[in-house]
N, C-alpha and C positions, 0 to 999 in steps of 0.2 A: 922793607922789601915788598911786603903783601900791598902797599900803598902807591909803589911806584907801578907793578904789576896789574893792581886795577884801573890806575890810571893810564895806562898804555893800553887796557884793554876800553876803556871811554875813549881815547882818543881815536883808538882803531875803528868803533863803530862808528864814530860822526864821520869820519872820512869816508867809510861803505856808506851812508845815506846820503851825505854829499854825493859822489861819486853815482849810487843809486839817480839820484832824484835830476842830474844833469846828464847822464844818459837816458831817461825817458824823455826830457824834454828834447833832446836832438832827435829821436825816434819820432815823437811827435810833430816836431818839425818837419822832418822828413818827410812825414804822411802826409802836413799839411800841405808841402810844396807838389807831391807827385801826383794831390787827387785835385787839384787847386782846379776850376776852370781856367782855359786860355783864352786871350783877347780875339784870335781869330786862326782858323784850322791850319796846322802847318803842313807841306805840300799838297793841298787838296784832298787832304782827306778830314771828311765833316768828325765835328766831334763825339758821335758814338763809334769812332774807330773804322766806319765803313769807306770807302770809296767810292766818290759819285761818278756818276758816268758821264760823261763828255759829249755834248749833245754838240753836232756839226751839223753839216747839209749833206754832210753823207749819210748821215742817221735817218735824215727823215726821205731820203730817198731810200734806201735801202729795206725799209718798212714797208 
């Protein structure tokens, strides 16, 4: 009984580090996909998050 007992409890632990070590790598995944640079800004806004301003003929008349 003491043999099946430890053994259930080895098997239990490979499963938490399995488990462990395949949720950090989706995490880190994660992280890599959300900090990734992008190939080019999507709807016009440059990539440090700002919005650039729209230079017309109105703009430089109105200056």
């Amino acid at each position: 009984m003491k043999k099946l007992l430890a053994l259930a409890v080895v098997v239990g632990g490979v499963f938490f580090l399995i488990k462990r070590n395949r949720d950090a790598k989706a995490e880190a995944d994660l992280w890599r996909e959300a900090t990734a640079p992008t190939e080019r800004p999507a709807n016009g806004v440059s990539p440090n998050g700002s919005a650039p301003a729209k230079a017309g003929s109105d703009a430089a008349s109105k200056n």
